[in-house]
C-alpha positions in Angstrom: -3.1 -14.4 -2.5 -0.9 -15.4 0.8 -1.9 -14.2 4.1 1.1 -12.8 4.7 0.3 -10.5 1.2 -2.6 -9.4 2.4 -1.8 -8.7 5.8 1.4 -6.1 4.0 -1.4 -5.0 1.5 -4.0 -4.1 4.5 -1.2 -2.0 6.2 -0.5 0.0 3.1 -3.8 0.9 2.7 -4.1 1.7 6.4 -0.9 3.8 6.0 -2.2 5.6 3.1 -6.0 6.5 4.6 -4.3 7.4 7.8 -1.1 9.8 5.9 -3.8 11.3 2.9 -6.9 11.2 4.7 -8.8 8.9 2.5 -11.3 6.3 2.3 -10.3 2.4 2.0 -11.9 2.8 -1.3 -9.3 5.5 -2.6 -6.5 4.2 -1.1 -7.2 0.9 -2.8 -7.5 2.5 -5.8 -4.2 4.6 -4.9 -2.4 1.5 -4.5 -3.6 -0.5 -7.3 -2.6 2.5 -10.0 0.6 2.8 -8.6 1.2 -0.9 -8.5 0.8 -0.8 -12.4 2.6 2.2 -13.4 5.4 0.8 -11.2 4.8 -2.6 -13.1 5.0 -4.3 -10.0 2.2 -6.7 -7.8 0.4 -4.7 -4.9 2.9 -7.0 -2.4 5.9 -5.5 -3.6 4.7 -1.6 -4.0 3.0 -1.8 -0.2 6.7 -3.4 0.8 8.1 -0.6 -0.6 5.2 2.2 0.9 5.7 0.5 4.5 9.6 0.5 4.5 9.5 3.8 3.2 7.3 5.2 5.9 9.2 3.3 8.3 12.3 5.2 7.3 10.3 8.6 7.8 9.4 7.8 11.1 
């Protein structure tokens, strides 16, 4: 995996213990589920979480 993918993965989970109140364990494992029922990599689903939050804020 790139740097730059895991940088964007690292955020996502950040954004995710910080939003739900989790662990880095659950919000790995939030990501990673999602990432397969979207049927998409963990790059392109934390993309989409970040510029989503982005636009909420």
């Amino acid at each position: 995996m790139q740097l730059d993918e895991r940088k964007i993965i690292e955020r996502a989970r950040e954004i995710l213990m910080y939003q739900r109140e989790i662990a880095e364990d659950e919000a790995n494992l939030m990501l990673q589920s999602m990432a397969i029922k979207k049927k998409v990599t963990l790059a392109v689903l934390s993309r989409q979480l970040i510029n989503a939050t982005r636009c909420l804020t």
